[in-house]
C-alpha positions as a Python dict, from the first residue, in 0.01 Angstrom:
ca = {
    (1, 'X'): (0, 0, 0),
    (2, 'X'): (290, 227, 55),
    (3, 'X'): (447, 151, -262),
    (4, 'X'): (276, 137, -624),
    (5, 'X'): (388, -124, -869),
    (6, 'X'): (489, -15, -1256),
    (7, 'X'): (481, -227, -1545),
    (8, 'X'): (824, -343, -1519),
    (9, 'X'): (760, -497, -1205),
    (10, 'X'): (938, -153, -1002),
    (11, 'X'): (867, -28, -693),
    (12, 'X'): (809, 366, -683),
    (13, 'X'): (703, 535, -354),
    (14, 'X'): (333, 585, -320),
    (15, 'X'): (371, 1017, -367),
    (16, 'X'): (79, 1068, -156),
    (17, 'X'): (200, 839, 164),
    (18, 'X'): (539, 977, 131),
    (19, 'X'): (406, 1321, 114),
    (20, 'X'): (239, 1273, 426),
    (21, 'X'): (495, 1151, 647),
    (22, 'X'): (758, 1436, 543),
    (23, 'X'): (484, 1672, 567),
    (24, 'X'): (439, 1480, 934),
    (25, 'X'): (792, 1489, 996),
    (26, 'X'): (843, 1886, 905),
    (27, 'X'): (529, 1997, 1077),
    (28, 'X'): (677, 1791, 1416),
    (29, 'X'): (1028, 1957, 1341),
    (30, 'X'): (870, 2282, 1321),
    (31, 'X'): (663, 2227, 1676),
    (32, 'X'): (966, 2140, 1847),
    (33, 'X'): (1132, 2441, 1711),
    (34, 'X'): (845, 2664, 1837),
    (35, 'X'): (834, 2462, 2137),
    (36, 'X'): (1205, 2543, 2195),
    (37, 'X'): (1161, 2904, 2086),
    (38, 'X'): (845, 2947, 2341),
    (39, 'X'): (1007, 2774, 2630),
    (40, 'X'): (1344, 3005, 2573),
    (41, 'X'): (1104, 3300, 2580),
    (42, 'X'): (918, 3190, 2876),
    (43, 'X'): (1327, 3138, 3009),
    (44, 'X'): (1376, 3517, 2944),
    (45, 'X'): (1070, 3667, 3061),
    (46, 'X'): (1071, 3458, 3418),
    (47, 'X'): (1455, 3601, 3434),
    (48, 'X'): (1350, 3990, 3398),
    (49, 'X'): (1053, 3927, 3594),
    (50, 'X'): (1280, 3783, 3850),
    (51, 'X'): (1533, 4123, 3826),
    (52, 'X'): (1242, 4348, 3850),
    (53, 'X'): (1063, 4182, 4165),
    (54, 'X'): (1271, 4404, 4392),
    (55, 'X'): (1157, 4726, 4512),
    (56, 'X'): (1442, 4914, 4414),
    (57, 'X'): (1520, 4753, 4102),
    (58, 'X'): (1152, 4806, 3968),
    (59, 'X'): (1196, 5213, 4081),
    (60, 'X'): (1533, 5237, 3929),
    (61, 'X'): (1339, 5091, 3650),
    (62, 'X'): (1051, 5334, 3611),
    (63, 'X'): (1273, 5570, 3675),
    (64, 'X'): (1488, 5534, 3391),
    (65, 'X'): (1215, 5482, 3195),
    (66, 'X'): (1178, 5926, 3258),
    (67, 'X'): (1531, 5992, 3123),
    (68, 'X'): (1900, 5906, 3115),
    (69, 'X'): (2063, 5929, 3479),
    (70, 'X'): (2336, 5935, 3628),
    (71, 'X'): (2443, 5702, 3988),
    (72, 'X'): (2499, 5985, 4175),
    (73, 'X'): (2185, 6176, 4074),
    (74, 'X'): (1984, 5844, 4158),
    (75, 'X'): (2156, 5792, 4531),
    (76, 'X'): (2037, 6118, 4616),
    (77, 'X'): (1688, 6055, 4453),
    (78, 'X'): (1645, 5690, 4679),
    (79, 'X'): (1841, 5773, 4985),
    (80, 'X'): (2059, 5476, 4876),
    (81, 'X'): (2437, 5415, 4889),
    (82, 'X'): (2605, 5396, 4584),
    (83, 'X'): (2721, 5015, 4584),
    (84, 'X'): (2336, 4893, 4633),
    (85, 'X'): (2234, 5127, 4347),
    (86, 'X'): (2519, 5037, 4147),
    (87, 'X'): (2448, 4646, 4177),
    (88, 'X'): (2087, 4673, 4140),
    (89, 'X'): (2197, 4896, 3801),
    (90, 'X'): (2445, 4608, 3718),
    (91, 'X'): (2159, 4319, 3754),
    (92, 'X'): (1958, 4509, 3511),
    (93, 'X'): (2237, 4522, 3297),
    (94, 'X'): (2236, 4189, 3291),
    (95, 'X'): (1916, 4142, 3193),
    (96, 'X'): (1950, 4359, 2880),
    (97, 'X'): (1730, 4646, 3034),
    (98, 'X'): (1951, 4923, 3100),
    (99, 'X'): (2238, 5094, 2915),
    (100, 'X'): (2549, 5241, 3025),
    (101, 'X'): (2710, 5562, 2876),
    (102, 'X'): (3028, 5724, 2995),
    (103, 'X'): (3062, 6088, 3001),
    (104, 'X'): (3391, 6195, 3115),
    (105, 'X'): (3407, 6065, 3489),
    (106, 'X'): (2998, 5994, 3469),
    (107, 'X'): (2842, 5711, 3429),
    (108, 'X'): (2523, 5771, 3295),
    (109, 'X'): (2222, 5528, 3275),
    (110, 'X'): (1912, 5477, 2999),
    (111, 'X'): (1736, 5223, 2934),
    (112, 'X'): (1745, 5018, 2667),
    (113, 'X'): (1486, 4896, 2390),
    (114, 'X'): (1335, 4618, 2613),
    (115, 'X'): (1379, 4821, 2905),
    (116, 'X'): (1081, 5101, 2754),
    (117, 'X'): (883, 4803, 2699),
    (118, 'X'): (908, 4625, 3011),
    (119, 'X'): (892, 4966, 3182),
    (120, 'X'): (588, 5093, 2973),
    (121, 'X'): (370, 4785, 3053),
    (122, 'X'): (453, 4816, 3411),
    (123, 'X'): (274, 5134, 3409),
    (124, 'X'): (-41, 5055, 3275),
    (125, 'X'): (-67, 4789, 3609),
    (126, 'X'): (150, 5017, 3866),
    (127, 'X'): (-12, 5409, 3948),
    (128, 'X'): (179, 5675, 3811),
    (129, 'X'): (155, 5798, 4235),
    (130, 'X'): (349, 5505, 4330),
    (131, 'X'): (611, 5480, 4019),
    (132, 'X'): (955, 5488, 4124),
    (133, 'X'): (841, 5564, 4522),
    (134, 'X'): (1096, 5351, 4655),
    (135, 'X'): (1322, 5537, 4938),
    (136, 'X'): (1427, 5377, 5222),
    (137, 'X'): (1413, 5543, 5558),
    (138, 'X'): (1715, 5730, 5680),
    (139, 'X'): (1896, 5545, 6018),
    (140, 'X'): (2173, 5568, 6166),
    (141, 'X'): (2454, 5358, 5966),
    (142, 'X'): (2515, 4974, 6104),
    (143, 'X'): (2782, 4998, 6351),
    (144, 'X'): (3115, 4719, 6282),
    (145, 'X'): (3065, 4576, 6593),
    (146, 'X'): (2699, 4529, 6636),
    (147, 'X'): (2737, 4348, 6219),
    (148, 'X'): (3000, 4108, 6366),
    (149, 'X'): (2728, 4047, 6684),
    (150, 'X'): (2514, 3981, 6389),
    (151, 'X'): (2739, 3773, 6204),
    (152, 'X'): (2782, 3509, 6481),
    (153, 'X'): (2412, 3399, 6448),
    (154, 'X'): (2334, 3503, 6078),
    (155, 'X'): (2512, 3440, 5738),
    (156, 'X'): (2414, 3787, 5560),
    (157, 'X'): (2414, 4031, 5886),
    (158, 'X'): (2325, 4342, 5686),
    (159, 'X'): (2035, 4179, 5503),
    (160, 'X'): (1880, 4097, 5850),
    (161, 'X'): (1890, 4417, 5925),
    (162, 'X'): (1669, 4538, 5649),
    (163, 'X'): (1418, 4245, 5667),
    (164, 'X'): (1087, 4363, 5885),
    (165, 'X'): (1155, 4159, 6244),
    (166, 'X'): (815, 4041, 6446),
    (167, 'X'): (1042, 4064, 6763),
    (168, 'X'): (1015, 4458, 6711),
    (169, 'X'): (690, 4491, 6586),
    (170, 'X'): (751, 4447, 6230),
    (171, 'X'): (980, 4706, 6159),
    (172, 'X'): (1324, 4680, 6048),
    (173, 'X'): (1627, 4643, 6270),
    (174, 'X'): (1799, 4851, 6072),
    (175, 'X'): (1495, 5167, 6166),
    (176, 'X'): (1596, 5135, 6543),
    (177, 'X'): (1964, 5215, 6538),
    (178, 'X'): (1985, 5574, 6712),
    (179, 'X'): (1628, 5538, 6860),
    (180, 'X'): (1539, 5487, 7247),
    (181, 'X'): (1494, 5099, 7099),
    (182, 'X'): (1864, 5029, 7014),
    (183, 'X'): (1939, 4922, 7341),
    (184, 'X'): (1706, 4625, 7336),
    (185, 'X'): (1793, 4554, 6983),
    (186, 'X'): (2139, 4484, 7121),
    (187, 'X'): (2024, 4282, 7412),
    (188, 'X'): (1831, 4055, 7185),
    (189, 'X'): (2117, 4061, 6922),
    (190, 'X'): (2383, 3947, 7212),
    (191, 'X'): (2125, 3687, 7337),
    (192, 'X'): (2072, 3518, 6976),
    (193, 'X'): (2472, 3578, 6993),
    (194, 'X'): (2464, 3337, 7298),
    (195, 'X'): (2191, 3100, 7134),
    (196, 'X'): (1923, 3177, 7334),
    (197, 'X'): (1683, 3339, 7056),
    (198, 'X'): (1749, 3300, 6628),
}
């Protein structure tokens, strides 16, 4: 049935089986190709969705999406030290969002392509009120000594200070250095030192 049978006794290929079964075979090439080329997609998108889940990151984001900037100009706008908005700048980097440009000692910041059109879709979801609204409160900075208290209980001692704490209420241990409260912060930070509380 898959073959048809000439005259002179030869075999030829039945064209309309054969057809079939390459057209079978391309159209199951061509799935797993678009299969591929989804799933890589899917890949990428879960990545910048991943970069842009932080607080800053997302504001730096928005931000850009207003105009070129430079670090400086967006330490002073956040309240942040320069290393955290320089790595959160990096990470976007790295995801192909945002472009560096030197300018004598400057380095400025834009975003790129994809950048505008990640940015633009966030705000149609996110109110142009709370756009680029991240700024951290102003404390006092972490003192050495109360980090390496810190470091005896907990791998990444300045990240626990900026993560909201039930012991204190839900605010950050980070918002009661230089308030009436630091003094009980560092009682319970030299009693988790000793193992009696994580």
């Amino acid at each position: 049935m898959g073959a048809i049978k000439t005259k002179g006794g030869k075999s030829l290929a039945n064209p309309r089986l054969s057809s079939n079964a390459e057209t079978g075979s391309e159209s199951s090439s061509l799935m797993g190709m678009e299969r591929t080329a989804r799933l890589e997609a899917i890949a990428t998108s879960s990545a910048i969705l991943g970069t842009i889940g932080d607080p800053l990151r997302l504001s730096l984001l928005l931000t850009l999406a207003e105009g070129e900037r430079g670090v400086g100009d967006l330490c002073t706008q956040f309240g942040e030290d320069q290393p955290a908005i320089s790595h959160s700048l990096a990470l976007l980097r790295d995801s192909g969002l945002v472009q560096l440009r030197r300018l004598g000692n400057r380095n400025l910041y834009s975003l790129r392509d994809r950048g505008l059109k990640v940015a633009n879709s966030i705000r149609k979801i996110v109110p142009s009120a709370q756009a680029g609204k991240h700024r951290r409160v102003r404390t006092s900075p972490i003192d050495p000594t109360i980090l390496d208290d810190v470091r005896g209980f907990i791998d990444d001692a300045e990240g626990w200070f900026h993560i909201p704490n039930p012991a204190f209420g839900g605010r950050k241990p980070v918002e009661l250095l230089g308030t009436a409260e630091e003094p009980r912060l560092r009682d319970r930070i030299m009693a988790a030192k000793l193992g009696m509380f994580s």
